[in-house]
N, C-alpha and C positions, 0 to 999 in steps of 0.2 A: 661592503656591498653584498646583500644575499647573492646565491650560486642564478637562483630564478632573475634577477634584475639584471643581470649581465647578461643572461640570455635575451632577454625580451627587448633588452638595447640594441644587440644584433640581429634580432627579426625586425626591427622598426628601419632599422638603419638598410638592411638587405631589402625592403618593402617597402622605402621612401618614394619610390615613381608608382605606387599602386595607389589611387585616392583611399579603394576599400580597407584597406589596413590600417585605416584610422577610427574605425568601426568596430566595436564588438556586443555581442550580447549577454545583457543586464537579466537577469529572473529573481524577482522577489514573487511573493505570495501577497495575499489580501487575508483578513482579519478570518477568513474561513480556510487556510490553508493552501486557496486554491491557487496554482502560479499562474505569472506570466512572465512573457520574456518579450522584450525591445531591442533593437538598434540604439546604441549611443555610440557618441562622438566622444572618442578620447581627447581630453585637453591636457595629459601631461599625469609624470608622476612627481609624488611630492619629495623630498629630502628624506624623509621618513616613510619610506613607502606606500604610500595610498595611491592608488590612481584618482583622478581627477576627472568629473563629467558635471553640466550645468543642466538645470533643470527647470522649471517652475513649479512654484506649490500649490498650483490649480491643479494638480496633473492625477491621474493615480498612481503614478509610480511615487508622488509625492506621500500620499497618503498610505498607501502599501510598508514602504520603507520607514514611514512614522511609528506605526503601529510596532513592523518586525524590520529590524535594523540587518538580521543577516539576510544575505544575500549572493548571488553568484553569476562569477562571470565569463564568457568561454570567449575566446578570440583565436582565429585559425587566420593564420597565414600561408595565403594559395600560395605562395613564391617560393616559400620554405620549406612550406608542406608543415608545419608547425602549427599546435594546438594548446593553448595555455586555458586551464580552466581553475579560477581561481576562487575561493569562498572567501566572505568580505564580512566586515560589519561597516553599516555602513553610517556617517554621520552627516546630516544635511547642514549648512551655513547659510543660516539668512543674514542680512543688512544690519540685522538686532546681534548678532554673534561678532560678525567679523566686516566691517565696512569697507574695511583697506580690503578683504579679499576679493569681496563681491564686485570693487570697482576695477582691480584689475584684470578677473575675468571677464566682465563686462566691456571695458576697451579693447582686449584681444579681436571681442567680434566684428564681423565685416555690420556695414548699415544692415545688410540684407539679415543676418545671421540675428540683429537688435530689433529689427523692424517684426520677426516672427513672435516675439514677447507681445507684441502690442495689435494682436489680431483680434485679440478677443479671447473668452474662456477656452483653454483646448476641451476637445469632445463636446460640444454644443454644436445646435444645428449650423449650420453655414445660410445668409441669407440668399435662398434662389440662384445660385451657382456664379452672382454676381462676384468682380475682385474683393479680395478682402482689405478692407480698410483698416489703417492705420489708426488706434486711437492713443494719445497719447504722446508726450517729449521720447525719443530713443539717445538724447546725448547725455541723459542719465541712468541707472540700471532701476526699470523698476520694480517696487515693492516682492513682487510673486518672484523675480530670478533669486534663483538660488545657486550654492555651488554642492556637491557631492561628492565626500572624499569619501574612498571604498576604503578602510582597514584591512587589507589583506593578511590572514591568519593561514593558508592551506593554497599551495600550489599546486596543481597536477599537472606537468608537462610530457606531450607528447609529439616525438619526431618521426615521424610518418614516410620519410626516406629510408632506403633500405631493406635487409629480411636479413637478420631480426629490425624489426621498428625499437627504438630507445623512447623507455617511459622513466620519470622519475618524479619523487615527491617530495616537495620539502614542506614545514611543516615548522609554526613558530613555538620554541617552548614557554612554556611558565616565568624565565629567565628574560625571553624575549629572542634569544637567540633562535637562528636559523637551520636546524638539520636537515637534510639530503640524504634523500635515500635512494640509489635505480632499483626501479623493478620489471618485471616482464609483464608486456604491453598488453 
């Protein structure tokens, strides 16, 4: 298990009564370089180190990430005072890819959490600030959910306790393998 994944199991595990530590932010670019950056909801890291977040492919982060697959992620933990900023490549999973995935990401979510898929296109007008309507079955995942595994290739970790503050960097090689490096913060 990389030096980074054993860290980041013990910021999750010390930050379990935090809701917000399950939260980080995502920044891809658009087809003009230009970034942006989101809140996402962590769903877990894979065997193989990817982090795991779900998405729909109406979305622009959908279309962002299609275009340019690298991407980056920074997640700071207030409790720890810890700052993981990780660069990704990242690959989308639709229904056509992986079925078994999509379904049981799809069953993890709460109704409310299924019920948001089926509001309508995201970023389109909202009708008159009336409730948003339900269109659609939610006891199956549909078409537009996706899943999003991040490829992490580049950790940059920083501990934010202390003087001196602890920085280090790992960084995956050619081999696939994990080096670690500390550096000053």
């Amino acid at each position: 298990m990389p030096q980074w994944r054993t860290g980041l199991t013990k910021s999750l595990h010390a930050s379990r009564s935090m809701p917000e530590s399950r939260y980080f932010q995502l920044a891809t670019a658009d087809k003009d370089g230009v970034p942006y950056c989101r809140t996402v909801v962590y769903r877990g890291l894979s065997d193989d180190n990817k982090l795991i977040v779900i998405s729909d492919t109406r979305t622009e982060k959908y279309n962002q990430l299609s275009q340019q697959a690298k991407a980056q992620g920074c997640w700071y933990f207030s409790k720890t005072r810890e700052q993981y900023r990780f660069s990704v490549n990242a690959t989308i999973v639709t229904e056509n890819e992986d079925r078994a995935l999509i379904e049981a990401h799809w069953a993890k979510l709460s109704d409310a959490g299924k019920k948001q898929f089926l509001w309508g296109d995201p970023g389109t007008p909202r009708n008159n600030g009336l409730p948003l309507q339900i269109a659609g079955d939610y006891s199956v995942a549909p078409e537009h959910f996706c899943v999003i595994l991040l490829d992490i290739f580049n950790v940059d970790y920083l501990n934010l306790r202390g003087n001196p503050q602890y920085r280090e960097l790992h960084r995956r090689d050619e081999m696939g393998n994990w080096v670690s490096q500390s550096i000053v913060p």
